[in-house]
C-alpha positions as CSV (number, residue, x, y, z in Angstrom):
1,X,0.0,0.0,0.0
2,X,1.4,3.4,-0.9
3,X,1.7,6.2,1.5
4,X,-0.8,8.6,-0.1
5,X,-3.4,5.7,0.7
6,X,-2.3,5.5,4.1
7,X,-3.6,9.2,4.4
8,X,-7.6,8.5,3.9
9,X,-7.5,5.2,6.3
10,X,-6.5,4.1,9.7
11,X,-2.2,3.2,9.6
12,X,-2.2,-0.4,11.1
13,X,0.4,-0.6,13.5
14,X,2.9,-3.1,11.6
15,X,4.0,-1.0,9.4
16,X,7.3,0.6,9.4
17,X,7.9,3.7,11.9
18,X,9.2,6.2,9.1
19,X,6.2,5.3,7.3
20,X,3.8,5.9,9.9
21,X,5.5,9.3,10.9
22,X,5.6,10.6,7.5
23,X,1.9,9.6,7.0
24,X,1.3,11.5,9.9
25,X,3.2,14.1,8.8
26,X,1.7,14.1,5.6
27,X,-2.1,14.6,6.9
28,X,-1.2,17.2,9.0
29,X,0.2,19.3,6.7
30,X,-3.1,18.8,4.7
31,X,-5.2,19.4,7.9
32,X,-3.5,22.4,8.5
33,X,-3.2,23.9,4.7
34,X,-5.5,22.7,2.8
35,X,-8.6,21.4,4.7
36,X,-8.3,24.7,6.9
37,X,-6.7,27.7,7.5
38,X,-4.5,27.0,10.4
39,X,-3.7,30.9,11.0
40,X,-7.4,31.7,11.1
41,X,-8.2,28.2,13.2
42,X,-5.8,29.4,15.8
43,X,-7.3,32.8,17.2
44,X,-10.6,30.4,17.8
45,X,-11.3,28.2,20.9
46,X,-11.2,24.4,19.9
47,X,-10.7,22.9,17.0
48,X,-13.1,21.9,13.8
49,X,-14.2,18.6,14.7
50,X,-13.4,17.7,11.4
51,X,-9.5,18.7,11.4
52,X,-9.1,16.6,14.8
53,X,-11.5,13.6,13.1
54,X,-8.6,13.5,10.6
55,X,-6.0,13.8,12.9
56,X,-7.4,10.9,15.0
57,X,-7.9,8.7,11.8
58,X,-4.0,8.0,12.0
59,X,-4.1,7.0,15.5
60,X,-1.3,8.9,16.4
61,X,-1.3,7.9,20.5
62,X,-0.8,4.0,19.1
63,X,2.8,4.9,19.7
64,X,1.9,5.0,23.6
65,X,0.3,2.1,23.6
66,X,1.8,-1.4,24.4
67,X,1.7,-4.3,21.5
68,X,-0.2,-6.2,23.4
69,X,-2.6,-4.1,23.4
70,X,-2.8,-3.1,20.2
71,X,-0.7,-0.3,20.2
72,X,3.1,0.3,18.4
73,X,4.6,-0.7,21.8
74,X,5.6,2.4,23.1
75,X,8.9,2.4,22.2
76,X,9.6,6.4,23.7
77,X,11.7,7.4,20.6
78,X,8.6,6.9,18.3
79,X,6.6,8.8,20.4
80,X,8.8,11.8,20.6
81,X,8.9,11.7,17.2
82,X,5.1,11.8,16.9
83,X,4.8,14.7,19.5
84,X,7.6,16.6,17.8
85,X,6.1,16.1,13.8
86,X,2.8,17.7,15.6
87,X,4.7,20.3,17.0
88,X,6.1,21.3,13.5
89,X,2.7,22.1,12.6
90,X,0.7,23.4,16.0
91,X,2.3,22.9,19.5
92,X,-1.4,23.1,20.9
93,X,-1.8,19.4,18.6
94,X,1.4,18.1,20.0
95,X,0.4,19.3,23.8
96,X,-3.1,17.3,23.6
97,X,-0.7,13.9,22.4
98,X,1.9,14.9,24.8
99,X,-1.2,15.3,27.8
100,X,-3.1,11.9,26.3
101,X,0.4,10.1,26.3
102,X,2.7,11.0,29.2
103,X,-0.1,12.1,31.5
104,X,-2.8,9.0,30.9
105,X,-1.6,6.1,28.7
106,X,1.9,5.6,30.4
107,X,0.4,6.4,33.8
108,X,-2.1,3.4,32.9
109,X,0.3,1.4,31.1
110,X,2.7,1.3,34.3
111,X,0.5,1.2,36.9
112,X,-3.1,0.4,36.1
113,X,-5.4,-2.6,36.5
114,X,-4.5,-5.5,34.1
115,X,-8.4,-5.8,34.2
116,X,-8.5,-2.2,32.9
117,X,-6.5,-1.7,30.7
118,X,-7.8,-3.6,27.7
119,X,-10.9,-1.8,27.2
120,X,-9.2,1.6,27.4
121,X,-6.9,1.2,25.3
122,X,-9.0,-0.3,23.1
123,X,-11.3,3.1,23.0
124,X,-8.1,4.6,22.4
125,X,-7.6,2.8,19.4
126,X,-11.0,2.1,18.0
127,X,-12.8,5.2,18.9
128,X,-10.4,8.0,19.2
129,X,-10.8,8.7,22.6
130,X,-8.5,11.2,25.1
131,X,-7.4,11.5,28.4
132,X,-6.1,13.7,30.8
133,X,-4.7,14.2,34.4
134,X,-6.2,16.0,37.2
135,X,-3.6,17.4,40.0
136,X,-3.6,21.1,40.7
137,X,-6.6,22.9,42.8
138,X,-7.4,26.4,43.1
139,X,-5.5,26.8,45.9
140,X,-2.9,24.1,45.5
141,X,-1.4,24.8,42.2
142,X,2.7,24.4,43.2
143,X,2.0,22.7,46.5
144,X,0.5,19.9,45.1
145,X,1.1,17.7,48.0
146,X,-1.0,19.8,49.9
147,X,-4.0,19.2,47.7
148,X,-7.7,18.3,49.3
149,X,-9.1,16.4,47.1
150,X,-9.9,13.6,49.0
151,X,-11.2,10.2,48.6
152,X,-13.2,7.6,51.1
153,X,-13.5,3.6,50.4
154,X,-17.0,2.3,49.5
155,X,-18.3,-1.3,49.3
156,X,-17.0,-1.6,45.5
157,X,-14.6,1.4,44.8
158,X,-13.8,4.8,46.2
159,X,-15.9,7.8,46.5
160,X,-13.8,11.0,45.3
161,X,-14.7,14.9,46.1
162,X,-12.7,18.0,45.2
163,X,-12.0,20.8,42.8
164,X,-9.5,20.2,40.2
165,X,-8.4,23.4,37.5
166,X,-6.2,24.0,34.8
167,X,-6.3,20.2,33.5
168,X,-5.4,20.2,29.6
169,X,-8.3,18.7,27.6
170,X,-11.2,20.1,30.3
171,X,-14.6,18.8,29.1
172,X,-12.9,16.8,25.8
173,X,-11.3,14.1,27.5
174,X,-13.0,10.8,27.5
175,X,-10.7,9.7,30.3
176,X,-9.2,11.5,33.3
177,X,-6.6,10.4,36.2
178,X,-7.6,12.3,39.2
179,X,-4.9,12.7,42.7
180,X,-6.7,12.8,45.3
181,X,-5.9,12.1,49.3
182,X,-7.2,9.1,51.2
183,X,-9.7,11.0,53.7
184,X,-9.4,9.0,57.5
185,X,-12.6,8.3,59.8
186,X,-11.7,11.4,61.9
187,X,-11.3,14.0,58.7
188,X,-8.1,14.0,57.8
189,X,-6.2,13.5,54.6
190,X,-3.3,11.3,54.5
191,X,0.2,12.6,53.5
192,X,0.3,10.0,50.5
193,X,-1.4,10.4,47.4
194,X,-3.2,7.9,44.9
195,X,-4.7,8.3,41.3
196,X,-7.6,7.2,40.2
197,X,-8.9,6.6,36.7
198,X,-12.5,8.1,35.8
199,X,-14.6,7.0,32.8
200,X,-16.8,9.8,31.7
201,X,-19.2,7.6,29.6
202,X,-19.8,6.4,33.5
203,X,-22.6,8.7,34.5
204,X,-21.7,7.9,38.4
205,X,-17.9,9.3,37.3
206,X,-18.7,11.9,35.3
207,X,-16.4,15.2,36.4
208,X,-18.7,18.4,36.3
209,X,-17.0,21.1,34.6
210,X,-17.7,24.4,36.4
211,X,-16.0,27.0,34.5
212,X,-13.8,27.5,30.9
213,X,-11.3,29.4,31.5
214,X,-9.9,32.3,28.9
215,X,-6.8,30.7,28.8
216,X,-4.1,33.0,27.2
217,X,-2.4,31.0,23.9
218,X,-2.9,27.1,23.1
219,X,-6.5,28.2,22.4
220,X,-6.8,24.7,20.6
221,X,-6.3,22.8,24.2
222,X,-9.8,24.2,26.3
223,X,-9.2,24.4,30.3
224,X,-11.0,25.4,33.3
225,X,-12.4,24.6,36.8
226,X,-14.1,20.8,37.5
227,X,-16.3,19.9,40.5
228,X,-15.3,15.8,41.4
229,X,-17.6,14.1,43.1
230,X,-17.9,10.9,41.9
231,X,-17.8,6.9,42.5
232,X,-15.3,4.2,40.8
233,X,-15.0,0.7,41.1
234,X,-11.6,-0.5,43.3
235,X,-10.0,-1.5,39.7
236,X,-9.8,2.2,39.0
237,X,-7.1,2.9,41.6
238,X,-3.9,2.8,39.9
239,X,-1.1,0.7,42.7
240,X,2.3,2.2,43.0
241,X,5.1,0.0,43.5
242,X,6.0,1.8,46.7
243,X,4.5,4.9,47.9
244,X,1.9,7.3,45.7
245,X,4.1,10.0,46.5
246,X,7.3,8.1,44.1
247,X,4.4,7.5,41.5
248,X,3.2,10.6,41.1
249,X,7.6,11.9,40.7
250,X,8.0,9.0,38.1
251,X,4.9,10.5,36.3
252,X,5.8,13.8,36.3
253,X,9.9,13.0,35.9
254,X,8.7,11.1,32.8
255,X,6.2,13.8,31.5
256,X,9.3,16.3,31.8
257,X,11.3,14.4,30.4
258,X,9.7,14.1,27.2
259,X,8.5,17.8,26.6
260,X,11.5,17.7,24.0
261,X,9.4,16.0,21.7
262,X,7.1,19.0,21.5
263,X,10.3,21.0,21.6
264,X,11.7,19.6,18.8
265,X,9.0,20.4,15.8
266,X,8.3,23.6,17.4
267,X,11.9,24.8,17.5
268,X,12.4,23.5,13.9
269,X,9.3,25.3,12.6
270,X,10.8,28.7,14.5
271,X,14.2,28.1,12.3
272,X,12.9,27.2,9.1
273,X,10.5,30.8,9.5
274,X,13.5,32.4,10.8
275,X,15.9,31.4,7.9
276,X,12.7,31.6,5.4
277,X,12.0,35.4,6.0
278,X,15.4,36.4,6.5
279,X,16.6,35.5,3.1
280,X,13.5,37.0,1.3
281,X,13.2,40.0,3.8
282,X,15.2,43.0,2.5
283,X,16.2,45.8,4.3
284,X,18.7,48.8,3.3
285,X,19.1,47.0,-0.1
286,X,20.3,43.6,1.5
287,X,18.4,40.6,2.8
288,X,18.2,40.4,6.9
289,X,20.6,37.5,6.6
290,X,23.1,39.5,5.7
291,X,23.2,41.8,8.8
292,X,25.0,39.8,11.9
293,X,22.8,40.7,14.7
294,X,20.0,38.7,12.6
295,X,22.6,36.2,12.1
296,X,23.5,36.1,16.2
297,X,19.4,35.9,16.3
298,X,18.8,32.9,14.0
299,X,22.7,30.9,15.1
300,X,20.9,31.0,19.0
301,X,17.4,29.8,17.6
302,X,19.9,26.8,15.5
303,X,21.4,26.3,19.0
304,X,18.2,25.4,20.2
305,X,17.1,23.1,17.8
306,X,21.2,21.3,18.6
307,X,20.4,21.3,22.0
308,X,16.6,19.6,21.6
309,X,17.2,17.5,19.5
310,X,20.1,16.1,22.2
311,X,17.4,15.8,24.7
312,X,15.2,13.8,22.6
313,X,17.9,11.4,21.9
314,X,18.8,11.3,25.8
315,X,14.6,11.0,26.3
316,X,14.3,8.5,24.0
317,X,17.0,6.0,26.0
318,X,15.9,6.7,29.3
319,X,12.2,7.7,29.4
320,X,10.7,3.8,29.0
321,X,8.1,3.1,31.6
322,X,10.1,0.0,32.5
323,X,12.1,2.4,34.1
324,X,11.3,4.5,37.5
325,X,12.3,8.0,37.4
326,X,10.8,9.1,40.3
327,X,14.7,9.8,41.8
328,X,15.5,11.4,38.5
329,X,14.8,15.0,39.4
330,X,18.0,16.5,38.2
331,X,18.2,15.5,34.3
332,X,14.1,15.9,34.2
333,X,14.0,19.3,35.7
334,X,17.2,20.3,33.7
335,X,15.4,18.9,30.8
336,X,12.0,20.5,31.2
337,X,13.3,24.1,32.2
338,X,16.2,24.6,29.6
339,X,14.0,23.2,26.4
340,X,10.9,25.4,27.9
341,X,13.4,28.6,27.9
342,X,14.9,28.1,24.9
343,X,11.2,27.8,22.9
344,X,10.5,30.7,24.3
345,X,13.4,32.7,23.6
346,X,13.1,31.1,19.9
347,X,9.6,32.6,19.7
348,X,10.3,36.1,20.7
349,X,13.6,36.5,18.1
350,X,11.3,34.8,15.4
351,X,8.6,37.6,16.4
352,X,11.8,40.2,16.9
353,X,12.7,39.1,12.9
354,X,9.5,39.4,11.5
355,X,8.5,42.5,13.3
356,X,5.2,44.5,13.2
357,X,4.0,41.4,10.3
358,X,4.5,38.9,13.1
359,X,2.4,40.6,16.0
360,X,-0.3,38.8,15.2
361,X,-2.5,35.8,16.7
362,X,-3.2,34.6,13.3
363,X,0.7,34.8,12.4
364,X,3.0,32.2,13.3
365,X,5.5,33.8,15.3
366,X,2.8,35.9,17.3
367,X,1.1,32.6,18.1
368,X,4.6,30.7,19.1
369,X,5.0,33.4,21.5
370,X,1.7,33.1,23.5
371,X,1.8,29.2,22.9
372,X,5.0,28.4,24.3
373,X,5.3,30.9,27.4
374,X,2.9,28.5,29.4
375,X,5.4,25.8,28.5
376,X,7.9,27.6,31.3
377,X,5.1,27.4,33.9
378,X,3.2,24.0,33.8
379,X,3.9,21.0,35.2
380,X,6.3,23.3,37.3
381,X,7.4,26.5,37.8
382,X,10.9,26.9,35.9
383,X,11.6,29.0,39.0
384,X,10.9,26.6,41.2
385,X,12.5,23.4,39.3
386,X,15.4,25.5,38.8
387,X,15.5,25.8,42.9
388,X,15.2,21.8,43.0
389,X,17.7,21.5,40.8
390,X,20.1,23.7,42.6
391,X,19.7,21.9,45.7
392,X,19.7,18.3,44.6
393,X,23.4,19.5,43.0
394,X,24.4,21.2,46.7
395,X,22.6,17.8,48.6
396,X,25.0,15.5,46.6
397,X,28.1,18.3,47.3
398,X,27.4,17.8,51.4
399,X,27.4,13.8,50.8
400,X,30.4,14.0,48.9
401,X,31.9,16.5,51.5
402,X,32.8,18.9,47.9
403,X,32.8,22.7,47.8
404,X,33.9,23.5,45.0
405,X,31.4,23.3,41.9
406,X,33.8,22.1,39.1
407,X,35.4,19.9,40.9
408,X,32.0,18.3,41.8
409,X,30.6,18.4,38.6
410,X,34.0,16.5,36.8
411,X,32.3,13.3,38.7
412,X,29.1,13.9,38.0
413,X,27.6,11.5,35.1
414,X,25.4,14.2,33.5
415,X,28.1,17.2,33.6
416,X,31.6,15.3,33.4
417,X,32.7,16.6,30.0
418,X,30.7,19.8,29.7
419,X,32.1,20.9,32.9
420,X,35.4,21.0,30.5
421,X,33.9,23.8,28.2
422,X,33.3,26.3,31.1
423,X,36.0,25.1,33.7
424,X,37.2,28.3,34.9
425,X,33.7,29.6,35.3
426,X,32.9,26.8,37.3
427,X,35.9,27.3,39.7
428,X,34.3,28.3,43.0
429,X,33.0,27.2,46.1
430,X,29.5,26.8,46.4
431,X,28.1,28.3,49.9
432,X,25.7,25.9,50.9
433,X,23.0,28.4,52.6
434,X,22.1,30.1,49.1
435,X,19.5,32.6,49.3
436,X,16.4,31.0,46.7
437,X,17.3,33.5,44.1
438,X,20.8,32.6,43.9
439,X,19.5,28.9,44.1
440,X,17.4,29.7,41.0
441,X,20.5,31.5,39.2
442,X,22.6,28.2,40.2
443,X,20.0,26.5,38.8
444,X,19.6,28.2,35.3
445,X,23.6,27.4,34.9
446,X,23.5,23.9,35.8
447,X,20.4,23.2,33.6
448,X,22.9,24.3,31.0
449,X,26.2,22.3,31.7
450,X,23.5,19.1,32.1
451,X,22.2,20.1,28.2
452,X,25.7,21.2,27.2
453,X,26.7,17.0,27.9
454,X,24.0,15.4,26.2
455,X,24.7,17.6,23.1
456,X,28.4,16.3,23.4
457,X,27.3,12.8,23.7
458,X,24.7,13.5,20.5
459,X,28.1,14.8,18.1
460,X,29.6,11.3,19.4
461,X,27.0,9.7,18.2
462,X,27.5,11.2,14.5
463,X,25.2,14.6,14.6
464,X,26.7,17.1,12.7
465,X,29.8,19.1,14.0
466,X,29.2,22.2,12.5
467,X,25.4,22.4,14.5
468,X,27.3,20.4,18.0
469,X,30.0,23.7,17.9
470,X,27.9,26.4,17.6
471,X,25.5,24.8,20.3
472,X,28.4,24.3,22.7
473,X,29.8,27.8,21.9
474,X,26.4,29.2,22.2
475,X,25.9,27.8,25.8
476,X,29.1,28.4,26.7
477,X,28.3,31.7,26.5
478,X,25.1,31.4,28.2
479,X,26.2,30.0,31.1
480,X,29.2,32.2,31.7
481,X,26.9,35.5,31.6
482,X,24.9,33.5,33.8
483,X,27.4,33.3,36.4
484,X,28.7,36.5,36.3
485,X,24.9,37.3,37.5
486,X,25.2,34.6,39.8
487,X,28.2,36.0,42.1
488,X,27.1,39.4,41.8
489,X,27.9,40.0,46.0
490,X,24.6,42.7,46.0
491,X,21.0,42.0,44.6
492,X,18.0,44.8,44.7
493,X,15.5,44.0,47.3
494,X,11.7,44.6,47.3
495,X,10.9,48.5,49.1
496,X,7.4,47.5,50.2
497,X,6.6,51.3,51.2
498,X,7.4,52.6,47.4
499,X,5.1,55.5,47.4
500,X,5.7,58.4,49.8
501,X,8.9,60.4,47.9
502,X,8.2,58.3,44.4
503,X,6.3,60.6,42.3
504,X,9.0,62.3,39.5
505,X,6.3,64.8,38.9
506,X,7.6,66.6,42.0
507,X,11.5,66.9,41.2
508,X,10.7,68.8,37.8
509,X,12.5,71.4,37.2
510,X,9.8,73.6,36.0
């Protein structure tokens, strides 16, 4: 069967990968240019049922599933490069695979039911259907432990009550995993926390949605506020292999881990605009590729693209669910921030290239902007994972008894030949009560050495030398201005009582 006849039928799942993805490819590039006009799509809410009914038809999230099960078995370097030749075209498109995969099939796959998980996946498969993951509340967004959701035991299942808001897919999904804290007989919730898997073709575990939030960019993903209160059978409550606590870290570990695949076509995308408007863009009689700030913009946006397409190999050999990643904070959060950051800062020097054209929802480089920025806050705060990743770095440093940063990170498995490129930067010692801010600054350098070493180990594996150099120079760079922030001795503090003495008005000289 020939490819173009792949594109009006379902793909079975024995064909080869590269055919499948380029299929894919293939009908998402029709979708989004010639069924409809993606630009004008994107400043709506939802999408056409008809452009996701074609999407769906290639069964994209088979790559999630396990063989067994009649999925393409999972394999995590087939579904990166699903997510990322979504991304290519809309990174809303590759967010609702990356939600449906790393947030509900792998969850299920690893820890659900073997009684279960047939006839989901099986929905999956034969009627399209989505899921999702409900953890943050109103009032619990970062503090997630502290949520109140709660749940009691009944005579067959678990009776759950709460607020959940802000879950990706809010009134689409067919499917949802919700956290929620075992309630005791005396009212309190325990520390621990479990998941739960809710059918919403179950009119007993149906999740009310309350409210649709106005949610700024992504406009094809809809989100808002959900009232749970609602009954499933025991089978539903997925069993961690230790604590809930571990299983909820190697579900988010693994979710952060694999945002490079929705990096990867994103950040491509951003270059090939980049490079496409800068040759055919003429200014003072030459083409903006000639002038060398553009070329400083575009070389950083390349950089990017080095330095994701590193992480997705790196993702793709260490992201299995066979694998528990719940200890794994260090390379996930490094992974999550620095590919978040860089989209972002890809996005605003596409929109600084294409200028006044490219301020615009219905324009590609006005819609990466919006689109990616809540990529820096989900699934945690780069601030904050920045903190963690500072002090799992200065945790190891006290067991080690090291104080000096270079020296530590010449041992360390995921910095050991970066630390080479920035040596004498790295040349201090590290005091171990940091301030948070200087935890965060620490943070934003290290996330950068950890990316800087999987770049090196993707030019050993044959990637080309003249994108692994720039990327290493280009971080190298990074991370030295970096530093010179980070042992700045003074840092401006918040004057709480601005007003009285503030107003310029006063000291003019009239």
């Amino acid at each position: 069967m020939s490819i173009a006849s792949y594109l009006s039928e379902d793909i079975g799942t024995s064909v080869e990968f590269e055919t499948f993805r380029d299929a894919f490819s293939k009908k998402l590039h029709k979708v989004f240019t010639m069924r409809g006009d993606f630009d004008s799509v994107s400043t709506q809410r939802g999408l056409p049922p008809f452009m996701m009914r074609e999407i769906q038809s290639m069964t994209p999230l088979s790559v999630f599933i396990p063989e067994e099960y009649g999925g393409r078995g999972g394999h995590v370097h087939e579904c990166q490069a699903i997510l990322a030749a979504a991304s290519y075209e809309s990174l809303a498109l590759s967010l609702t695979l990356g939600i449906n995969g790393a947030l509900f099939l792998q969850p299920l796959t690893k820890y659900g039911a073997e009684s279960i998980k047939g006839p989901i996946f099986d929905r999956f498969i034969e009627e399209k259907n989505l899921g999702g993951l409900m953890i943050t509340e109103p009032d619990y967004g970062t503090d997630a432990l502290s949520m109140q959701t709660s749940y009691t035991e009944t005579e067959d299942g678990y009776h759950l009550t709460g607020t959940k808001h802000w879950a990706g897919l809010t009134g689409w999904a067919d499917f949802w995993l919700v956290a929620a804290r075992g309630k005791g007989a005396n009212g309190d919730l325990a520390r621990d926390i479990d998941f739960f898997v809710a059918d919403m073709n179950q009119p007993e575990q149906m999740i009310e949605v309350e409210e649709f939030y106005e949610n700024l960019g992504l406009y094809m993903i809809p989100y808002g506020r959900n009232h749970v209160d609602i009954q499933v059978p025991a089978a539903h409550r997925l069993r961690p292999e230790s604590t809930g606590i571990k299983m909820m870290l190697d579900i988010l570990h693994r979710s952060r881990i694999e945002f490079p695949g929705m990096g990867m076509g994103f950040l491509q995308r951003i270059l090939d605009e980049a490079l496409e408007h800068a040759k055919e863009r003429f200014v003072g009689g030459k083409p903006l590729i000639e002038y060398d700030q553009v070329q400083r913009r575009i070389a950083d946006i390349q950089a990017a693209f080095t330095a994701c397409s590193a992480m997705c190999l790196h993702t793709s050999e260490h992201a299995h669910t066979d694998n528990n990643l719940a200890g794994e904070a260090l390379s996930a959060n490094a992974i999550k921030t620095v590919v978040t950051d860089l989209m972002q800062d890809a996005a605003q020097s596409l929109l600084q290239l294409t200028g006044g054209q490219g301020y615009r929802l219905d324009h590609v480089a006005g819609r990466s902007v919006v689109d990616s920025r809540p990529f820096q806050i989900f699934e945690g705060s780069n601030d904050v994972l920045y903190q963690q990743i500072s002090e799992a770095v200065l945790k190891s440093m006290r067991q080690k008894k090291e104080r000096n940063l270079r020296d530590f990170l010449e041992t360390h498995d995921l910095a050991r030949r970066a630390t080479d490129y920035v040596s004498d930067a790295l040349n201090f010692e590290v005091d171990q009560s940091l301030s948070q801010r200087k935890r965060v600054d620490l943070g934003r350098v290290l996330g950068r050495v950890v990316t800087m070493e999987l770049v090196i180990e993707l030019g050993d594996r044959g990637f080309r030398s003249d994108l692994i150099s720039n990327c290493l120079q280009a971080f190298q760079e990074k991370v030295e201005r970096l530093l010179a922030s980070y042992r700045r001795p003074q840092t401006p503090s918040v004057v709480e009582d601005y007003v009285e003495g503030s107003a310029w008005l006063d000291f003019v000289n009239a």
